[in-house]
C-alpha positions as CSV (number, residue, x, y, z in Angstrom):
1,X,169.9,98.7,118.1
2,X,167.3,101.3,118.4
3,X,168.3,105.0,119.7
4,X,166.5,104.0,123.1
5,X,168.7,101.0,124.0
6,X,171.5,102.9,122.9
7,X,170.5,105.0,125.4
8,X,169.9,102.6,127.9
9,X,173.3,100.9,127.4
10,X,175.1,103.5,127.9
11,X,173.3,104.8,130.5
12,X,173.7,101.2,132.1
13,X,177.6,101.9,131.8
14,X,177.2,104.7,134.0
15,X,177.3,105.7,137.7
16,X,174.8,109.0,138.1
17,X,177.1,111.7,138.9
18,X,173.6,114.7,140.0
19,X,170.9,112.6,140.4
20,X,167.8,114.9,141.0
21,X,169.5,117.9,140.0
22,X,168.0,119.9,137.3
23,X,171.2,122.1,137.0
24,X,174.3,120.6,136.2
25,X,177.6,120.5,133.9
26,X,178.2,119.0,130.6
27,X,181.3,117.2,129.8
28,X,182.0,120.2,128.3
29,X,181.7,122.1,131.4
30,X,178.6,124.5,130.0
31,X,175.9,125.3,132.4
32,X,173.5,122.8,131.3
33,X,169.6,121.3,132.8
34,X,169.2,117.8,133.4
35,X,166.3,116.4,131.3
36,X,165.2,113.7,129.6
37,X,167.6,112.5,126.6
38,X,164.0,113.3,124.3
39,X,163.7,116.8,125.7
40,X,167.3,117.4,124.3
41,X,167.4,117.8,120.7
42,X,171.5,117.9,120.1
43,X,171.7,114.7,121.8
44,X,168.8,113.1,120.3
45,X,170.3,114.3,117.0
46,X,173.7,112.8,118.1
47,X,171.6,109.2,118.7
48,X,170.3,108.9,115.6
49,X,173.7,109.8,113.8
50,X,174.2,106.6,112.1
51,X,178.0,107.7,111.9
52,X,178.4,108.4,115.4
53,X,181.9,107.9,117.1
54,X,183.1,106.3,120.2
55,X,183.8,109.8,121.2
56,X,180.6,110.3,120.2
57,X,179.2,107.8,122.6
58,X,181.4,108.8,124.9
59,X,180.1,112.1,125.5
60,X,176.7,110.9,125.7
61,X,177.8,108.4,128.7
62,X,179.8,111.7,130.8
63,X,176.1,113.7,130.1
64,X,174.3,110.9,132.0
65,X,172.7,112.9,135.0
66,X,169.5,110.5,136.1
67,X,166.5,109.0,135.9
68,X,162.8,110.4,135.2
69,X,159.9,109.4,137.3
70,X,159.0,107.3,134.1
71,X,162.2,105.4,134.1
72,X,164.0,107.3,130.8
73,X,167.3,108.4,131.0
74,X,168.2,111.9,131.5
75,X,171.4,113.8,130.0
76,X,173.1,117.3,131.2
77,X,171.8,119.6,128.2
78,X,173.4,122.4,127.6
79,X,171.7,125.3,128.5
80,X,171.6,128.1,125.0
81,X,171.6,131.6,127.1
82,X,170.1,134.1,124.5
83,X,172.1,137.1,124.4
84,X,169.7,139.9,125.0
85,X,170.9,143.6,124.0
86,X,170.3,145.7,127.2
87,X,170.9,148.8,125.5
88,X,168.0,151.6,125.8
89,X,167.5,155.7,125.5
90,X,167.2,157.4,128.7
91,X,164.7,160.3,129.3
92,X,166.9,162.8,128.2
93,X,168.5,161.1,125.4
94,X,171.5,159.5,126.0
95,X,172.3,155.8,125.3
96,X,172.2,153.7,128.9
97,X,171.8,149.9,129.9
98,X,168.4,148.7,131.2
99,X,169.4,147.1,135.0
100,X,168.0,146.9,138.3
101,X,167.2,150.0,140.1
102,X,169.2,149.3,142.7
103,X,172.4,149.2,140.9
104,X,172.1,152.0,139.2
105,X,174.4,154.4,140.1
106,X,173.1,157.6,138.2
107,X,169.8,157.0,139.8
108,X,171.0,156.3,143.7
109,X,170.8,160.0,144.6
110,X,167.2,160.5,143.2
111,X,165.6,158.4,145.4
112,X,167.9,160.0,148.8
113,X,165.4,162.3,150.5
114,X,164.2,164.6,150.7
115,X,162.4,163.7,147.5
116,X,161.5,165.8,144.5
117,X,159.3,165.6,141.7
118,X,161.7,166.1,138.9
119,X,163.7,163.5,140.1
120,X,160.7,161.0,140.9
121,X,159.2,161.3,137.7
122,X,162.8,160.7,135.9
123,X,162.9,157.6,137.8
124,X,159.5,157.1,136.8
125,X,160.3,158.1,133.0
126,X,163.0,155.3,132.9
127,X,161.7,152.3,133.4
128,X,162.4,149.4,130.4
129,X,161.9,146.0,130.1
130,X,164.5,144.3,132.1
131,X,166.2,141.7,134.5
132,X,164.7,142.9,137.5
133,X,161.1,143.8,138.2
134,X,161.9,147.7,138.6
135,X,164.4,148.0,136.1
136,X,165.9,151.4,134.5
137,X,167.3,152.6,131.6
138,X,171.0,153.8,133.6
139,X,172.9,156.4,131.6
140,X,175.3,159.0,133.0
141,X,175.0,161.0,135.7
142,X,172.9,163.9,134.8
143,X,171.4,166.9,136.1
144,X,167.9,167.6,135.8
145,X,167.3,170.8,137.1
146,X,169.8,172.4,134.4
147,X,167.8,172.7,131.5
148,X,169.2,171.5,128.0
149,X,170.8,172.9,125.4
150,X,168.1,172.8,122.1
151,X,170.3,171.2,119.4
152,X,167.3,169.8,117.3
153,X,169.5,167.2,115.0
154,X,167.8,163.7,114.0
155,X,168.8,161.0,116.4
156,X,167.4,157.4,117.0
157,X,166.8,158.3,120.8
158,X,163.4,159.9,121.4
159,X,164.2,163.7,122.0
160,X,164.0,164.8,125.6
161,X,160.6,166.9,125.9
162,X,162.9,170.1,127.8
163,X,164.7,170.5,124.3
164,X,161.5,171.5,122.7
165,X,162.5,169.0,119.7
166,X,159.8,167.1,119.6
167,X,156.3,167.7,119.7
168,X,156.6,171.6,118.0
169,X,155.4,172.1,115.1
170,X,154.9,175.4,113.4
171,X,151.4,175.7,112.5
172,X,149.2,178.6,113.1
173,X,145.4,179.2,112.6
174,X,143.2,176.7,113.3
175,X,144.2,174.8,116.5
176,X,138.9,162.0,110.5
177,X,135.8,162.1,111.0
178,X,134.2,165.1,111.0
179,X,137.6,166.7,111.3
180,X,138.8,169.9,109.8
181,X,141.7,170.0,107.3
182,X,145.2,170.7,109.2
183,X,147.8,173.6,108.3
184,X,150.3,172.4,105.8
185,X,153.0,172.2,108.4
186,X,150.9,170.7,111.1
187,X,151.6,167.7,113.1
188,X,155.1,166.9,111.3
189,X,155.0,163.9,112.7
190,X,152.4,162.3,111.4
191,X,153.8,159.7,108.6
192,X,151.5,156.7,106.8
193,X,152.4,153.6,106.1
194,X,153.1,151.9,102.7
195,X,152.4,148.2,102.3
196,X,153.0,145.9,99.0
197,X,150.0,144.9,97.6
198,X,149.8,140.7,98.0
199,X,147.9,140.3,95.2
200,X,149.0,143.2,93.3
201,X,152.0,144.0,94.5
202,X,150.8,148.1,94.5
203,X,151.5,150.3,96.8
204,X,148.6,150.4,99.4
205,X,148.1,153.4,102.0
206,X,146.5,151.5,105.1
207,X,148.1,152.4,108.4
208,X,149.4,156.1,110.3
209,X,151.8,156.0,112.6
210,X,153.6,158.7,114.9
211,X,157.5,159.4,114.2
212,X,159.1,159.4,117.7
213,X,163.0,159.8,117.1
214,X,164.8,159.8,113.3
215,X,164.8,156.1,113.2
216,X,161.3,154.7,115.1
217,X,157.6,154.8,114.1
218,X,154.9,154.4,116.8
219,X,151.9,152.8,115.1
220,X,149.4,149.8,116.3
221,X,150.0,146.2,116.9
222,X,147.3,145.1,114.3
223,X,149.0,147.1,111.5
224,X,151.8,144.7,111.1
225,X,150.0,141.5,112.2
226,X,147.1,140.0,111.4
227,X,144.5,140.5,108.5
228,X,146.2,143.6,107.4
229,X,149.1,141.1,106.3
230,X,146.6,139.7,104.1
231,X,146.1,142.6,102.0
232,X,149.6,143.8,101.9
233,X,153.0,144.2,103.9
234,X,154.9,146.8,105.2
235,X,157.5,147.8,103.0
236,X,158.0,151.9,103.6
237,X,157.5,154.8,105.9
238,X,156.4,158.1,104.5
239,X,156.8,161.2,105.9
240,X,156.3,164.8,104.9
241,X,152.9,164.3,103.3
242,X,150.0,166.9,103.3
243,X,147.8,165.5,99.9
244,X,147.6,162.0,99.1
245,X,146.0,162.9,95.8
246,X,149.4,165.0,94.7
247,X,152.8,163.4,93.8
248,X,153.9,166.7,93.6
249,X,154.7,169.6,96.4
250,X,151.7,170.6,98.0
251,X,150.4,174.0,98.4
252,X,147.4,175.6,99.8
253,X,146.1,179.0,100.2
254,X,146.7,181.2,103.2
255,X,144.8,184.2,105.2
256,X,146.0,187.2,103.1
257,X,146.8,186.1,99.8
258,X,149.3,183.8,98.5
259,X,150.4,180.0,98.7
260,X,152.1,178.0,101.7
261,X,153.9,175.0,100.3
262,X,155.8,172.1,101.7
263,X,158.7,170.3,100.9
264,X,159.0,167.2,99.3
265,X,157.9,164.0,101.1
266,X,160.0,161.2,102.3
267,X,159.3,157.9,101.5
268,X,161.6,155.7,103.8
269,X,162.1,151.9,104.0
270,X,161.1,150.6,107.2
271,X,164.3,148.3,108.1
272,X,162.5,146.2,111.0
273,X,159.0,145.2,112.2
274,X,158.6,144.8,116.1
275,X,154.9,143.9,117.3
276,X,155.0,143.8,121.0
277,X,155.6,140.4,121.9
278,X,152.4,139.6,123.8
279,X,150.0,141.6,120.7
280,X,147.6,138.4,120.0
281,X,145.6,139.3,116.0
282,X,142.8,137.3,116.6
283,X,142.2,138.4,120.3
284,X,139.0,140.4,120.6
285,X,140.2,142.3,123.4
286,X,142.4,144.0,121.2
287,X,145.4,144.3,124.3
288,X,149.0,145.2,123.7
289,X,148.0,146.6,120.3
290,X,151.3,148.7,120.0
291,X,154.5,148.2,117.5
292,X,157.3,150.1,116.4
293,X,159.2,150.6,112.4
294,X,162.7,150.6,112.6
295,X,163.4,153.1,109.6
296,X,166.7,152.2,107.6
297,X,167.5,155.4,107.0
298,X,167.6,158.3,109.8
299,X,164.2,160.9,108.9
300,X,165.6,164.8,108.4
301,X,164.6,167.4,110.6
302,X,162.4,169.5,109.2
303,X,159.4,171.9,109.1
304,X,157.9,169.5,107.7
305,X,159.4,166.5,109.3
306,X,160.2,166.0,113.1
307,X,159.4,163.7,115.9
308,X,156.6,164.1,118.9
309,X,157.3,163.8,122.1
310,X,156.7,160.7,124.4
311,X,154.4,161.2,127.9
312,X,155.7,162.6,130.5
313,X,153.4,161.4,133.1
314,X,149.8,159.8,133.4
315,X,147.4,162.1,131.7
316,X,144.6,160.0,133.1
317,X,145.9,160.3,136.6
318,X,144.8,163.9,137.1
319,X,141.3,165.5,138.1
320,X,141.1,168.0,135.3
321,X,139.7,167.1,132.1
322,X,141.1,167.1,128.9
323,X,140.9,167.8,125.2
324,X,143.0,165.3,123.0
325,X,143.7,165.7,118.8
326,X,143.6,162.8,116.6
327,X,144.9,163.4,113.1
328,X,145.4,161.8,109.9
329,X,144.5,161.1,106.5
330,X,141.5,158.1,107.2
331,X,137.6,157.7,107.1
332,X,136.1,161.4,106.4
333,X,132.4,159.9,106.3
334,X,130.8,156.6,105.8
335,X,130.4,156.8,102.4
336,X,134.1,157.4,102.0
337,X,136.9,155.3,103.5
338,X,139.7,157.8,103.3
339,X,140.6,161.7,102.9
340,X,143.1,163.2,100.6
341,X,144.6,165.7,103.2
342,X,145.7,165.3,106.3
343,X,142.9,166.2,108.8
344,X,142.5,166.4,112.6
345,X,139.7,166.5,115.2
346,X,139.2,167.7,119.0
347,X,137.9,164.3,121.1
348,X,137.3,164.4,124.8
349,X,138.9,162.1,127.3
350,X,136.9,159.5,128.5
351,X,137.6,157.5,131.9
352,X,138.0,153.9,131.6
353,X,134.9,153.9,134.3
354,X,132.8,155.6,131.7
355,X,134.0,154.1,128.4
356,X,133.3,150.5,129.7
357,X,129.8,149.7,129.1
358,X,130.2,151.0,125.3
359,X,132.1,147.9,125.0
360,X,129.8,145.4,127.6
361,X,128.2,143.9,124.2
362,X,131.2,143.0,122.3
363,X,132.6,141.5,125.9
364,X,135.5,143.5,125.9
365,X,137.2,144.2,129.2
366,X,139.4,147.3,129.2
367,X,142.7,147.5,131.0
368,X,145.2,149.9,132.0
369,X,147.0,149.6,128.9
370,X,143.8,150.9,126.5
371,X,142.4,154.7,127.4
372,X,139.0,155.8,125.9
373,X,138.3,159.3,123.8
374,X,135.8,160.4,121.7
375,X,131.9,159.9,122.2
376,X,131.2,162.8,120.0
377,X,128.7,162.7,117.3
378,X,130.4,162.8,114.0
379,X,133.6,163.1,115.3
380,X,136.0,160.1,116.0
381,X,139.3,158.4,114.7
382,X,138.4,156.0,111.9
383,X,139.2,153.4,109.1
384,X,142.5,154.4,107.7
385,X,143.4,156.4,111.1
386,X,144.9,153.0,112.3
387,X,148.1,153.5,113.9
388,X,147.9,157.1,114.0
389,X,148.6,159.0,117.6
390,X,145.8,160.4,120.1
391,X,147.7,163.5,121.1
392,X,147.7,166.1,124.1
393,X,148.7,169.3,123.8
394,X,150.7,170.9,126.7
395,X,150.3,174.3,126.0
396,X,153.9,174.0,125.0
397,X,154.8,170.8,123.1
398,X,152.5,167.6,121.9
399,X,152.6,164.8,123.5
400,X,151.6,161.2,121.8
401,X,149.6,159.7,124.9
402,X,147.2,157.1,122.6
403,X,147.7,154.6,119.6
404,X,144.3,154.4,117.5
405,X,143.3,150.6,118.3
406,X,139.6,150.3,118.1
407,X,136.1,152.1,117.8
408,X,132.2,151.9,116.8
409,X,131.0,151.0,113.7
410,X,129.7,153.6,112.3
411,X,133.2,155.7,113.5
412,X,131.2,158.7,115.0
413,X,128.5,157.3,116.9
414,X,127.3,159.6,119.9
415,X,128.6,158.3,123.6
416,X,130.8,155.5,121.8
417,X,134.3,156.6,122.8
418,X,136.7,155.1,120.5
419,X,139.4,153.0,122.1
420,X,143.6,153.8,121.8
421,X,146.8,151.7,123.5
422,X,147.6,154.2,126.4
423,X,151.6,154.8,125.4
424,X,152.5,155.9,128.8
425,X,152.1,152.2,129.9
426,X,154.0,150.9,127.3
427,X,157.0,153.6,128.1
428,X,159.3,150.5,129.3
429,X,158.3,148.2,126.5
430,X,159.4,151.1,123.8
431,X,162.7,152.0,125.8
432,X,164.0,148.2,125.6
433,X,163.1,148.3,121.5
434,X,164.4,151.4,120.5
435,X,168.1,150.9,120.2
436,X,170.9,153.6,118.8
């Protein structure tokens, strides 16, 4: 007898119990859906057991539940609830649950008036990917107007920004393409990515990225999906580095006589890819270009070595303009594809309203997740800068506002912005990865 008149049979030998229903109970007495016996693949497995049981069959006449339009029988399947880890870093570091707004407790008296900024823009600051569509990441009760302790030790949530320990770095001096060569100690957060070779199996410098807590790497969608998967995979972090070109410690002269030398790097392997889900390779609208490296081992805190800070607000919702940096070790001139030392350059922000018809030609809409910099003759992000964070300096700390996505080709052509993934929209989507 063929596994549809087994079906039918049985089905024959039994009165519907939810006919209609698309939730129901399975003999079990598991939440289950009513569908059709071929959109169920435990019970079609259990059909075409050739040493099925009568309890067996059995089971398959008490998960009976109807009739499609099409006349096939329909079974209660059980429904498989993925368990989904709702744990998530608040804005001032301590481990919470992503939920509703509303049942929040910790958040309940920020939103009594009268209203304050602070408390606003912690709400604000606390949004993650969750069951609800305004859903937070709830921790403890806190208070934000009492300023916290700096304690600068390497933790896997992202530092809150009032610590100062993230986003400092000790550089003095001189505050890519067409970029100058950074202080030794600039930007400790800056870290490249290692990939194994496919073909080779080398070592392969092809991606930046921004370190954001002791564990997490901020870096673009497209450098771990994609054609970059073709040339290699991602296999390490490395952190610490000044010269590409030295295994060694590096040193360079300073004003005054003498040498400034690092430490030695870090080389870190990364223990967990996450693309964001809805990051599409072959898309040429280049959206959701964000990912994050879980490292397996926590980074030190260093001089040499510490985390930047994540936005505090909307850079692109106020009036006054704004200088960004972009740093890292890529494209230095057309004729060659990467630099040796880690260099920076000073882009302007572009609106979205003015970087939009640079991109008309290629038919690329931009969206409020992509924000525009750049424009500059001879001075842009480029090849090998991939990954690497558009930063904005608050006078006080840096802030990693922009993901190098996309640009012109040449990099550095005049009123061509280059393109990044604005972070601050993707604040939710980071807190719901980045777990303790």
């Amino acid at each position: 007898m063929t596994p549809l008149l087994i079906v039918s049979a049985i089905v024959a030998l039994h009165v519907c119990r939810v006919q209609g229903q698309s939730q129901c109970t399975t003999p079990t007495g598991r939440n289950g859906k009513c569908l059709t016996i071929y959109e169920c693949p435990t019970l079609v497995a259990l059909i075409q057991n050739p040493d099925r049981t009568n309890e067996d069959l059995k089971f398959l006449r008490e998960s009976q539940c109807g009739f499609s339009e099409q006349n096939l029988p329909k079974v209660c399947c059980e429904t498989v609830v993925e368990e989904v880890d709702r744990t998530c870093f608040t804005p001032d570091a301590n481990i919470g649950t992503c939920m509703s707004l509303k049942s929040c407790p910790a958040m309940k008296t920020f939103l009594d008036p009268p209203y304050s900024s602070e408390n606003l823009a912690f709400v604000q600051n606390s949004r993650c990917e969750g069951p609800d569509n305004y859903s937070v990441c709830c921790g403890p009760q806190i208070n934000i107007v009492t300023k916290p302790s700096r304690i600068c030790m390497p933790s896997a949530a992202p530092p809150d920004p009032r610590t100062e320990c993230c986003g400092l770095d000790s550089a003095s001096g001189n505050r890519i393409f067409g970029g100058n060569e950074t202080a030794i100690d600039q930007y400790p957060w800056l870290t490249i990515v290692e990939y194994r070779g496919v073909k080779d199996n080398k070592i392969k410098l092809l991606c930046g990225g921004a370190l954001i807590s002791s564990k997490y790497v901020l870096t673009a969608g497209h450098c771990v999906a994609g054609q970059v998967l073709r040339v290699g995979t991602p296999v390490n972090v490395r952190l610490g580095e000044y010269d590409t070109g030295n295994d060694g410690i590096d040193c360079v002269e300073v004003e005054g006589g003498g040498q400034d030398c690092n430490e030695p790097l870090v080389i870190i392997p990364i223990e967990k890819v996450i693309p964001h889900k809805d990051y599409d390779p072959d898309s040429p609208l280049k959206r959701h270009d964000i990912a994050l490296l879980r490292l397996k081992d926590e980074a030190p805190y260093t001089d040499f070595i510490r985390p930047i800070c994540l936005p505090a607000s909307d850079i692109m919702q106020t009036s006054s303009p704004h200088m960004l940096f972009v740093a890292g070790w890529g494209a230095i001139s057309d004729m060659k594809s990467y630099s040796n030392v880690k260099l920076h350059v000073e882009l302007p922000y572009i609106s979205t309203e003015d970087c939009q018809p640079s991109y008309e030609v290629r038919k690329v809409q931009l969206w409020n997740g992509q924000m525009c910099a750049g424009g500059v003759e001879g001075k842009d992000s480029c090849k090998g800068d991939s990954g690497g964070p558009l930063m904005f300096d608050t006078g006080r700390i840096y802030q990693v506002v922009g993901i190098v996505s996309f640009g012109p080709s040449p990099c550095g052509r005049e009123n061509v912005p280059g393109v990044y993934t604005k972070v601050y929209e993707y604040l939710p989507w980071i807190r719901s990865q980045m777990k303790p």
